[in-house]
C-alpha positions as CSV (number, residue, x, y, z in Angstrom):
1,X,79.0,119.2,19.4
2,X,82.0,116.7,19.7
3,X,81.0,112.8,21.6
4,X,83.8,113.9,23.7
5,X,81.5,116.6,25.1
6,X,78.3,114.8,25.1
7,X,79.3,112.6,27.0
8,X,80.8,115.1,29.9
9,X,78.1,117.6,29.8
10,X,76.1,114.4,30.7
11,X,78.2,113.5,33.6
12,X,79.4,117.1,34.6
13,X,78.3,120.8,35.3
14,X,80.8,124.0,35.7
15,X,80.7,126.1,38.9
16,X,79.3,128.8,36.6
17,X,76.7,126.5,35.3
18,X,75.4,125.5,38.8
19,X,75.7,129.4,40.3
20,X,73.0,130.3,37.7
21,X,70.7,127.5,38.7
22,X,71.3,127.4,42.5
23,X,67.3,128.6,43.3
24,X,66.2,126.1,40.8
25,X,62.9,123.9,42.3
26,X,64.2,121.1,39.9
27,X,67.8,120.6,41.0
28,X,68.7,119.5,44.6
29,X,72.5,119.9,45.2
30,X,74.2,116.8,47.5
31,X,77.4,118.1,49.8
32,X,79.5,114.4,50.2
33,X,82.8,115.4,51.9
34,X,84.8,113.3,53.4
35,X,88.1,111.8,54.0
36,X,89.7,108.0,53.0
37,X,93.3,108.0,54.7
38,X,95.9,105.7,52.8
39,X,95.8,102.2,54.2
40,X,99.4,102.1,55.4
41,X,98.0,105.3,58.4
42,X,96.5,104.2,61.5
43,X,92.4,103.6,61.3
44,X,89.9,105.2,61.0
45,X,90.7,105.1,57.2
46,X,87.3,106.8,56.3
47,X,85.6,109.2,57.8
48,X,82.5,112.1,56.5
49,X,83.1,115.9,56.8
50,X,79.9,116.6,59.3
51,X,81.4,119.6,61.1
52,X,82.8,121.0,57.9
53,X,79.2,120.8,55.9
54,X,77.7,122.5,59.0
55,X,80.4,125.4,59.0
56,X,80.1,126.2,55.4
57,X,78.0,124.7,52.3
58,X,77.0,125.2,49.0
59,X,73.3,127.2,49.4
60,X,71.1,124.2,49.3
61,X,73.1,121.6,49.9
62,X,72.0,118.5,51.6
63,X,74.4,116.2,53.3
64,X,75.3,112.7,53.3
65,X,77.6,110.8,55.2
66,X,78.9,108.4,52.8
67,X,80.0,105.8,55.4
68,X,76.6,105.3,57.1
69,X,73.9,107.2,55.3
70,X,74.3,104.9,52.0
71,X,75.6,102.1,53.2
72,X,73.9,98.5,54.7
73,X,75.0,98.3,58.8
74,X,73.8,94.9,58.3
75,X,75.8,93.9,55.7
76,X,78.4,91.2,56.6
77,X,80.8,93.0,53.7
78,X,82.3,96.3,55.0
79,X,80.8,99.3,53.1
80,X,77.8,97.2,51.2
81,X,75.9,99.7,49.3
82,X,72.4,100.5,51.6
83,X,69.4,98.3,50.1
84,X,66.7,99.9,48.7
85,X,64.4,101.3,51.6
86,X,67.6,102.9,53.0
87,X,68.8,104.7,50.1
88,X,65.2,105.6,49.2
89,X,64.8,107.0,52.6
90,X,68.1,109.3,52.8
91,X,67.5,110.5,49.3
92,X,63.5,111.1,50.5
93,X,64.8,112.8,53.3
94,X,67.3,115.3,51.5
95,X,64.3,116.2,49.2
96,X,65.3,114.0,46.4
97,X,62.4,113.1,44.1
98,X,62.5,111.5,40.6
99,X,61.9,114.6,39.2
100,X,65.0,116.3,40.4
101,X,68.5,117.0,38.7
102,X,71.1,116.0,41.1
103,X,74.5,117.8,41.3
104,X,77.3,116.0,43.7
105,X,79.9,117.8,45.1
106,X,83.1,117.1,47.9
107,X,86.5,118.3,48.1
108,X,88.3,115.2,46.7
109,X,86.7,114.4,43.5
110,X,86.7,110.6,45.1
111,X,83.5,110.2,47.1
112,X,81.3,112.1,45.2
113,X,81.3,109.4,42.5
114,X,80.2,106.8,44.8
115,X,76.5,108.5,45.2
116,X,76.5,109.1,41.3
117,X,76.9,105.5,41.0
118,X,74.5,104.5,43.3
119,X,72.3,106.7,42.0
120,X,72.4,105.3,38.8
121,X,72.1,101.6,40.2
122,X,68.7,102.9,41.3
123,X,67.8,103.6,38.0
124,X,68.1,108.0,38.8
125,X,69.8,108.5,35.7
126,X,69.5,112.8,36.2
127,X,72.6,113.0,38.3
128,X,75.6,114.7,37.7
129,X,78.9,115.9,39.1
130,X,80.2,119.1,40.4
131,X,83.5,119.6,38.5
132,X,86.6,120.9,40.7
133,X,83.6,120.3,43.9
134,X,84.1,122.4,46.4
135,X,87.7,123.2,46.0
136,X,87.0,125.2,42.7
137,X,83.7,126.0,44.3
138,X,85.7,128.4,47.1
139,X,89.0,129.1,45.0
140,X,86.6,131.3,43.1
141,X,85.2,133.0,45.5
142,X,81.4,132.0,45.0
143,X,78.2,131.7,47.9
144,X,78.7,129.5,50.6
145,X,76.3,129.3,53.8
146,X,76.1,127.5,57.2
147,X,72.2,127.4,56.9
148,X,70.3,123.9,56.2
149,X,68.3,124.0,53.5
150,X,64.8,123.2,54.0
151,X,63.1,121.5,50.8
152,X,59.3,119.9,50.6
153,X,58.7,116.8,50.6
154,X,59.5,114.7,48.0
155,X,59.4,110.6,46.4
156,X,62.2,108.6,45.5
157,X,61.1,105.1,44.0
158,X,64.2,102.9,43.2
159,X,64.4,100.8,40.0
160,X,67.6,98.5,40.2
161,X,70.0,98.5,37.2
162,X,71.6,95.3,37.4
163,X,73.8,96.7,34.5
164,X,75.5,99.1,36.9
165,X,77.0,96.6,39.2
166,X,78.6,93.4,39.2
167,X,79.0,90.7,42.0
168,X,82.2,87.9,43.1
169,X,80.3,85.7,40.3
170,X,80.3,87.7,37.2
171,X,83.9,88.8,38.2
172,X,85.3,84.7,38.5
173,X,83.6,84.6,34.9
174,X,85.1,88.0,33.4
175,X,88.8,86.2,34.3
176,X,87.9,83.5,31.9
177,X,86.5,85.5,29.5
178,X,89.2,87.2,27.1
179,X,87.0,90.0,26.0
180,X,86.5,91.5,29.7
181,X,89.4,93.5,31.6
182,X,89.4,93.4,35.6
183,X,90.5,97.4,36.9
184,X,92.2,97.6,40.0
185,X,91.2,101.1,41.0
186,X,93.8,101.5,44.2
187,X,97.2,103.0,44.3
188,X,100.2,101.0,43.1
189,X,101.5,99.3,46.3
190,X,98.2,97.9,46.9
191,X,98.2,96.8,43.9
192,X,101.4,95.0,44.4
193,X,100.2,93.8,47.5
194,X,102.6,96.1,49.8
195,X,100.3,97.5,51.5
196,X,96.1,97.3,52.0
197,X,92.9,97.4,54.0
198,X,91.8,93.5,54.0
199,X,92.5,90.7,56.0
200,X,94.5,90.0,52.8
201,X,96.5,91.8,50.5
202,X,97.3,91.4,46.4
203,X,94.6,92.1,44.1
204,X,92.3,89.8,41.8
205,X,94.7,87.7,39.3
206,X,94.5,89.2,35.7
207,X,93.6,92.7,36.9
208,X,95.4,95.4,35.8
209,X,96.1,98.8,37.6
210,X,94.5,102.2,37.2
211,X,95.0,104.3,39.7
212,X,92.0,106.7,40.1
213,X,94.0,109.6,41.6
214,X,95.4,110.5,37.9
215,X,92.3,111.2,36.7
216,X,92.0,115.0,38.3
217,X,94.3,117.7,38.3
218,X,95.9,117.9,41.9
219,X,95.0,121.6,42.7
220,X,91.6,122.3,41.0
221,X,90.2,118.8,41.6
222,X,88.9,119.1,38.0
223,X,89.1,116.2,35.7
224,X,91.7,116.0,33.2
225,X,91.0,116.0,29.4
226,X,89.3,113.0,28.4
227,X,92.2,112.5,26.0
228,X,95.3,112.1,29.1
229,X,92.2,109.9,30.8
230,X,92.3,107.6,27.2
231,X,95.9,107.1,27.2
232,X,95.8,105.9,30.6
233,X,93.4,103.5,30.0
234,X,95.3,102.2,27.1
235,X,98.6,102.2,28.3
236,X,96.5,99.1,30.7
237,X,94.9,97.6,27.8
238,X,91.2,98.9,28.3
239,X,89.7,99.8,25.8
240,X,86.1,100.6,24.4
241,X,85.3,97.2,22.6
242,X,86.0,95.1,25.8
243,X,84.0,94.2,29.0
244,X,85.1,96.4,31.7
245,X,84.6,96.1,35.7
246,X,86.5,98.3,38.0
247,X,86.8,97.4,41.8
248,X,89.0,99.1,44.6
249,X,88.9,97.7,48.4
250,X,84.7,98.9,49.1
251,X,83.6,99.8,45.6
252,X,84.5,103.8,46.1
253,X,87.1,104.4,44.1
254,X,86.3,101.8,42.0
255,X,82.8,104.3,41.4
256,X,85.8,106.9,40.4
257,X,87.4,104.2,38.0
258,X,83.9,103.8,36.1
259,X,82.9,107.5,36.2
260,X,86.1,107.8,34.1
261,X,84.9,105.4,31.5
262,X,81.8,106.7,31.3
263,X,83.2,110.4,30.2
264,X,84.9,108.7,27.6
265,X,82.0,106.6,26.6
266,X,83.0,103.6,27.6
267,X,79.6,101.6,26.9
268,X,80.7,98.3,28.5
269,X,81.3,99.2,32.4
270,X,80.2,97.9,35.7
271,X,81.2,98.1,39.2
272,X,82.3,95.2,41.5
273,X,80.6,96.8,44.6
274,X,82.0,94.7,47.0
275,X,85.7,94.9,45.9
276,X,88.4,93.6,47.7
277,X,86.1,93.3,50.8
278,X,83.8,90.8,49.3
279,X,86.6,88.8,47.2
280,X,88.4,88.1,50.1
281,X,85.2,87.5,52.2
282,X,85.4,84.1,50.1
283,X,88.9,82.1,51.9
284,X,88.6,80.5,48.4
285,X,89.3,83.1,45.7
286,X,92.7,83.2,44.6
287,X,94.6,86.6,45.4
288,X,98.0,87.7,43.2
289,X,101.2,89.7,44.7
290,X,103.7,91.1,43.3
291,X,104.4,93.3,39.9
């Protein structure tokens, strides 16, 4: 077996693959839907799918709203990843126990990511996603039901990572440090500084930009060949000997960014978390326009 597919078989399952295992006591399947609207439309930018999950789901599927359910509503940075308790309490309550095998799904291929990040962060390493999520999931036709599943009780203990994620100081050091690469996860014109979500708009001085939407084929919402993923990468200057941490404006896409290193094997990744919300939270760090 090639690295290439090591690597994605330990990051993603087919449709096929999860249809078979669907009644399967060790696997707990996550629905994460939602929408992010670009920053140049009127708010609310992000929003979860409730009314859709309770329409139609995959058989088993829990839900979570990835703007509260995971999140700190304390937190004075927008979007802060939920603390410990919290987290351990939603995955408790959607039957998530160390034990399990989680499989991710939404119909984007850009939230689901988030959770398998977080996931990881909390040291629940058995996590992978659904490839082509719902989208492929439908498009072929397989089970979907409106019922809400009903699973026993289970326990989540978190165990923090620290290698997962990164915070404003390990970012001010990576800009010094010529072995570490800063990846702008958003679209171009935020990049530039054209157009964002903050109070301010540019990105972090020395990053460079790669856009997470390439990363999955438009109709399926199935990631591209790892190979196409490389050459992006590349083309920016990232590659697998250096330091890499990806950000976006709340750590989301930025989750995406990362997931894409990982399939390639990227050993070296983290996540800035806080992103553009908490670099800018800080009047002091400096903030770059322009091409």
């Amino acid at each position: 077996m090639t690295t290439e597919r090591l690597h994605r078989d330990a990051l993603l399952v087919e449709t096929d693959w999860l249809a078979r295992h669907l009644t399967d006591p060790q696997i707990r399947v996550v629905d994460i839907r939602g929408i992010i609207k670009p920053p140049d439309t009127p708010k609310p930018w992000y929003s979860a799918q409730h009314e859709a999950y309770r329409q139609s789901h995959i058989p088993g599927a829990g839900f979570v709203d990835w703007t509260e359910d995971i999140v700190e509503p304390t937190s004075p940075v927008h979007m802060t990843l939920a603390g410990p308790g919290r987290f351990k309490a939603c995955m408790e309550r959607l039957g998530i126990g160390d034990g399990h095998l989680v499989v991710i799904y939404d119909d984007t291929g850009t939230i689901a990511p988030r959770l398998w990040w977080a996931l990881n962060y909390y040291g629940h390493a058995e996590v992978r996603l659904l490839d082509g999520g719902w989208t492929k999931w439908v498009a072929q036709g397989r089970p979907v039901t409106a019922d809400l599943p009903r699973h026993p009780p289970a326990v989540f203990t978190p165990r923090v990572q620290p290698q997962w994620r990164v915070g404003t100081a390990e970012v001010k050091a990576a800009m010094r440090d010529r072995e570490a690469v800063l990846v702008d996860c958003r679209s171009p014109k935020e990049f530039v500084g054209e157009i964002g979500r903050g109070e301010r708009k540019g990105r972090i001085p020395g990053a460079v930009n790669v856009p997470v939407g390439r990363f999955l084929d438009p109709q399926q919402k199935t990631w591209k060949d790892p190979q196409e993923i490389r050459k992006m990468f590349d083309a920016a200057g990232v590659t697998p000997d250096r330091r890499v941490i990806t950000y976006c404006n709340a750590g989301v896409s930025a989750s995406v960014g990362l997931f894409a290193l990982k399939l390639l094997g990227y050993s070296k990744a983290a996540n800035f978390a806080g992103s553009w919300y908490e670099w800018e939270a800080e009047p002091a760090n400096p903030v770059e326009t322009g091409a």
